[in-house]
C-alpha positions in Angstrom: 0.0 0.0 0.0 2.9 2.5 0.8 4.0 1.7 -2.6 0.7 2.9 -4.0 1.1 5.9 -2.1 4.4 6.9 -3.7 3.2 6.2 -7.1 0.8 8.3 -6.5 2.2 11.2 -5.3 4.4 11.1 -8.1 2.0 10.6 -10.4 0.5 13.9 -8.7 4.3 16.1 -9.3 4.8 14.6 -12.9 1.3 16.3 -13.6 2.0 19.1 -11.7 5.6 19.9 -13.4 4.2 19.2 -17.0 1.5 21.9 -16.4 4.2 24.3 -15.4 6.4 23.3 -18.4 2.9 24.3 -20.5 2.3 27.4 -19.1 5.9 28.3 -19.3 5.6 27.4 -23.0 9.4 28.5 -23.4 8.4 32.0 -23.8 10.5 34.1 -21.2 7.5 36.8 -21.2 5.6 34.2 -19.2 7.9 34.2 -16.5 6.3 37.3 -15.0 2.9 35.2 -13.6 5.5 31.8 -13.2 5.7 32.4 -9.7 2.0 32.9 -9.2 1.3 30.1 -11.1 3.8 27.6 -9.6 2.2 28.3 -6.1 -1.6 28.1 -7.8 0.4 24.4 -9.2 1.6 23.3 -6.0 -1.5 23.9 -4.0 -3.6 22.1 -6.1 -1.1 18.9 -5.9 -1.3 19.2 -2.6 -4.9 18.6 -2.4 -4.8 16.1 -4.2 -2.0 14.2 -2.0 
């Protein structure tokens, strides 16, 4: 079960980190909302955990 647990979690941080890489989108101009968006990201995982 503890195993599950780990896969899951992260499960949770791959989809977290792809929708950051999305939103990032390799334009440097969307760095100005990253931060805000990386906290909105994170908080959500951690629901979710």
């Amino acid at each position: 079960m503890a195993d599950d647990v780990l896969i899951n979690k992260a499960a949770i941080i791959e989809r977290t980190l792809r929708r950051i890489e999305e939103e990032y989108a390799d334009d440097p101009k969307n760095l100005k909302d990253f931060l805000d968006f990386a906290k909105l990201a994170l908080k959500e995982a951690k629901k979710k955990v």
